[in-house]
C-alpha positions in Angstrom: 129.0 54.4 224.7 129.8 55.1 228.3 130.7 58.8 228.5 132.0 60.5 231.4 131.1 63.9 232.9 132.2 65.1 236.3 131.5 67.7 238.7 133.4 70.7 239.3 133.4 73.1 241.4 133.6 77.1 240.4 135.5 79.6 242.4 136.3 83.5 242.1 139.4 84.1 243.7 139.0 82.6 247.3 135.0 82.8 247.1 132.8 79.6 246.5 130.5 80.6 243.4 128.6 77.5 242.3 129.3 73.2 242.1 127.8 71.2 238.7 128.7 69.8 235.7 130.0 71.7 232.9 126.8 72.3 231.0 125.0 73.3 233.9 127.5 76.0 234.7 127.9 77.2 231.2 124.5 77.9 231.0 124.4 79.3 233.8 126.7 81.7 233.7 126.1 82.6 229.8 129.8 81.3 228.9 130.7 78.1 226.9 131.7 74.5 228.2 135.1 74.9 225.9 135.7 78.4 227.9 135.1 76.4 231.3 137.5 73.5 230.2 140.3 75.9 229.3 139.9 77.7 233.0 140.6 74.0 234.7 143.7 73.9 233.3 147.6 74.3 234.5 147.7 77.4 231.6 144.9 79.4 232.7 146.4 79.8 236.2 150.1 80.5 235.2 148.6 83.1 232.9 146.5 84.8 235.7 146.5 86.2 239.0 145.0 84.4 241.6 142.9 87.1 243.1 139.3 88.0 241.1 139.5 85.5 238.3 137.5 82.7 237.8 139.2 79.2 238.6 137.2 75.5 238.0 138.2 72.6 239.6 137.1 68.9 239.3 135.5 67.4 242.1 134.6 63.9 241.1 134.1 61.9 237.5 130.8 60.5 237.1 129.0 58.1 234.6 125.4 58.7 233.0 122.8 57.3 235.4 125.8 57.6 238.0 126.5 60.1 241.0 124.7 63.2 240.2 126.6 66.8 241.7 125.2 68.2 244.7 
């Protein structure tokens, strides 16, 4: 099976944080893949302010064996 996985990008309000793909920044950050999904999403940033939250967006979609995040 041919399963994709991306690379996103992690911001905190206006400031860069850190670029990988979801299991690298989960563990990274202590916090869980599902918590990261739901912060990419249209709902997380109508329910928050901009400033001081975290916000993930998706760079690029990637294969195994493919493109690997800088």
């Amino acid at each position: 099976m041919n399963k994709k996985t991306g690379c996103y990008a992690l911001y905190r309000g206006d400031e860069f944080v850190d670029v990988g793909n979801l299991n690298e920044l989960a563990n990274k950050y202590h916090t869980s893949v599902k918590t990261l999904r739901f912060k990419a999403t249209p709902t997380y940033a109508a329910r928050t302010s901009y400033s001081d939250t975290i916000r993930v967006y998706k760079l690029i979609e990637t294969t195994p064996g493919g493109e690997k995040c800088v």
